[in-house]
N, C-alpha and C positions, 0 to 999 in steps of 0.2 A: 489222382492227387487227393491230400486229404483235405479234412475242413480247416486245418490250421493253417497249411501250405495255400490256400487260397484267401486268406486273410493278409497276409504278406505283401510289404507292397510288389507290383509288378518286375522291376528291374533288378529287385532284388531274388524275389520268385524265380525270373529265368534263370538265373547265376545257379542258384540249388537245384533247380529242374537239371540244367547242364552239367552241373557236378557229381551229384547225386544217385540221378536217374539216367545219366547217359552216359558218365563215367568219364567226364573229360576233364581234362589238366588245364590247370588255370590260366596256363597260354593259349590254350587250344580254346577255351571261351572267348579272351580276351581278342584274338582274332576274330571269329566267327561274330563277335557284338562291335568288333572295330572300336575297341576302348581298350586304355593303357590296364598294363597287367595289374599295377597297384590299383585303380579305379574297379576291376574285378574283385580284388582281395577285399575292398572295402565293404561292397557290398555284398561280398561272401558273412561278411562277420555282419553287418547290420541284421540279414536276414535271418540267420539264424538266433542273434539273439532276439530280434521277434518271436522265433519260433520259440527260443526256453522261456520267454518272459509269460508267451501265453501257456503254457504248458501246464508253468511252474502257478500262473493264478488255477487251471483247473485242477490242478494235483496230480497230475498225472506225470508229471519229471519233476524230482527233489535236486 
């Protein structure tokens, strides 16, 4: 995992760990975390833009 992905808050972290790195469909999270599919989707997108917002400060994603 990198240093940005661990900056992330946690429950958003797992959601991209599960998507990501394990290659599972947003149902197939939203079961295995026992939360609604949109409650996934949500924190599908928070997470990530964590991740462009730090990115985009170190310069590293335009």
């Amino acid at each position: 995992m990198g240093p940005l992905l661990e900056k992330v808050k946690p429950k958003y972290r797992h959601v991209l760990i599960l998507k990501y790195y394990n290659d599972l469909t947003l149902t197939e999270i939203a079961a295995v975390l026992g939360k609604p599919e949109g409650t996934v989707k949500t924190w599908q997108h928070k997470g990530l833009g964590q991740l462009r917002k730090w990115m985009k400060n170190r310069r590293d994603w335009e």
